[in-house]
Structures are given as C-alpha cells and as structure tokens.
C-alpha positions as CSV (number, residue, x, y, z in Angstrom):
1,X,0.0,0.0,0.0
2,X,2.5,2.6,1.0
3,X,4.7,1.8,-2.3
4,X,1.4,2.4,-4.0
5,X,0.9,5.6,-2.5
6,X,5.0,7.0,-3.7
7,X,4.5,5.5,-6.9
8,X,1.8,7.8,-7.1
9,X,3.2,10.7,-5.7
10,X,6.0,10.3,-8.4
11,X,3.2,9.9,-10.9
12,X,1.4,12.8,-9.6
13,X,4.7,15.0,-9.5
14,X,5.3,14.7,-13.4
15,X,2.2,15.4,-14.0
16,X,2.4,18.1,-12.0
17,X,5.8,19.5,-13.6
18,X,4.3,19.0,-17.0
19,X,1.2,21.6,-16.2
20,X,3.4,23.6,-14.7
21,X,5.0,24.3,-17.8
22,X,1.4,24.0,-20.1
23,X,1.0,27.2,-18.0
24,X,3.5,29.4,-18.1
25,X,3.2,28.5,-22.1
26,X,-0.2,29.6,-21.8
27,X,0.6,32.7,-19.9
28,X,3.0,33.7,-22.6
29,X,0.7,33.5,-25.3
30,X,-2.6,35.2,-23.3
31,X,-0.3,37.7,-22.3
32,X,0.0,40.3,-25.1
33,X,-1.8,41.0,-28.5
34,X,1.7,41.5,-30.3
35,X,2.2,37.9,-32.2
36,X,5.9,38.1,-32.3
37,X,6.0,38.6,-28.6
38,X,3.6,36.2,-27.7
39,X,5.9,33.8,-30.0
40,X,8.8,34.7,-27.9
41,X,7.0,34.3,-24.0
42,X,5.3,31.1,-24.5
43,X,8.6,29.5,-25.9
44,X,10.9,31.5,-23.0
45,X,8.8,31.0,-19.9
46,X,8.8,27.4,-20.4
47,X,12.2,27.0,-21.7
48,X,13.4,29.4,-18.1
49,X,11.6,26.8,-15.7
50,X,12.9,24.1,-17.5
51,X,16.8,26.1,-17.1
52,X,16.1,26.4,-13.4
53,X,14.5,22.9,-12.5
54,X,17.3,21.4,-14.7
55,X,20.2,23.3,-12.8
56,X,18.6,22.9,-9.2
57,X,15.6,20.1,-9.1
58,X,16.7,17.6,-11.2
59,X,17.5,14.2,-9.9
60,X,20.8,13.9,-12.6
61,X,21.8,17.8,-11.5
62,X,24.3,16.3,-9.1
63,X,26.1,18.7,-7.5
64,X,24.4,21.7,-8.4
65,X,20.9,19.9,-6.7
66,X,19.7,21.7,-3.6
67,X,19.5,20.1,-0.4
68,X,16.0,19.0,0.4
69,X,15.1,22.3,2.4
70,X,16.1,24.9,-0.5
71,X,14.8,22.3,-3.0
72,X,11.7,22.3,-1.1
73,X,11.5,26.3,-0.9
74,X,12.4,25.9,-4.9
75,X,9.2,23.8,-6.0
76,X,6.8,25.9,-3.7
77,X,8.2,29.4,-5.3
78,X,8.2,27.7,-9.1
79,X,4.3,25.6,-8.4
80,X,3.3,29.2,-7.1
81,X,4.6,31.0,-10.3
82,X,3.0,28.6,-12.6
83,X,-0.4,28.5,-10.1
84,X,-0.2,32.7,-11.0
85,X,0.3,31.9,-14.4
86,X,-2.4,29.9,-15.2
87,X,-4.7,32.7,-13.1
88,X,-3.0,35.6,-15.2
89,X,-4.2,33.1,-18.3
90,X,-7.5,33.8,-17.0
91,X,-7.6,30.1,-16.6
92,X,-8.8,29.9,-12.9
93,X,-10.0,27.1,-11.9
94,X,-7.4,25.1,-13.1
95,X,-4.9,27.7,-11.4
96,X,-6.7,26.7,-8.1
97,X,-6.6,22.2,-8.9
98,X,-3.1,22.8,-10.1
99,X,-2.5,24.1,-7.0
100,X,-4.4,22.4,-4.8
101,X,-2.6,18.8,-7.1
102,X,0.7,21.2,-6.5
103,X,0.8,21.3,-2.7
104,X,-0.2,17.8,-2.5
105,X,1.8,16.6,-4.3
106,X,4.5,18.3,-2.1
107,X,3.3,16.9,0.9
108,X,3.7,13.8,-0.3
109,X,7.2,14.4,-1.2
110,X,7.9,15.5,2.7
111,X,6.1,12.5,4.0
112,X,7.8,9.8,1.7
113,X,10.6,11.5,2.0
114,X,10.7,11.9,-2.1
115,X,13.4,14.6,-2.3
C-alpha cells in the first residue's frame, strides 16, 4: 500500500511538472496581443523553468541539486509562479486544482521523504 501511495506521488509530480510548464506556455501566449512577442514568451517561460529545475531540481543535477530544504522552498516558489500563471491566463479554476494537485503533491514528497 504505501509503495502504492510513492509511486503515485512520483506519478502525480510529473504530472504536475508538465502543467506547470502548459501554463507558463499559456501565460505567454494570453499575455499580449503582439504575435511576435507572444511567439517569444510562450517558448521563454517554459524554456526558463525548465533552465532552473534542470540546474537545481533535477535528480541527474548532481552537484548543483539543492538540499531538500532549499529544494523544497524551490518547488513551492516555481508551483506558485505557474499557479499565478495559469490565473493571469485567465484560466482559474485550473490555477486553483493545479494548486491544490501542487501542494499535495509536495506533501507527499515530505512525508515519503521523495526529495
């Protein structure tokens, strides 16, 4: 049962890290009327969280990964950006289940101990 319940905290975190970036994509594009700029922010905002979780999040970052405190501190500041984003999408009620997925989904890191 409990190796149930961490597989599907991992399953629940990539999902999680996949909407995460769906919405700052979709904040980029709602963002502006100019095309060329909408272009540009829904390709950079996704490609910047990707940048940052790759440098400090990832499980293959090595020594550059933060220590389960800051990495902590990292996911809640990044799941809050993208929970914003999807809102500033005017998208929200899925801004408020991707949060609500977002901070259980980090609870269930701290319990299992899923750093």
């Amino acid at each position: 049962m409990l190796t149930s319940l961490k597989n599907g905290n991992l399953a629940l975190a990539f999902t999680v890290e996949m909407a995460m970036l769906a919405g700052f994509a979709l904040a980029g594009w709602s963002s502006t009327p100019i095309l060329w700029l909408r272009i540009v922010l829904t390709l950079a905002l996704p490609a910047l969280a990707i940048l940052l979780w790759a440098i400090w999040a990832a499980p293959k970052a090595k020594k550059r990964r933060l220590s389960p405190g800051p990495l902590l501190v990292f996911k809640v500041a990044i799941f809050g950006f993208a929970t914003l984003a999807w809102w500033l999408a005017g998208q929200g009620f899925i801004a408020a289940i991707f949060g609500v997925l977002a901070a259980i989904n980090l609870l269930g890191v701290v319990v299992f101990r899923q750093y």
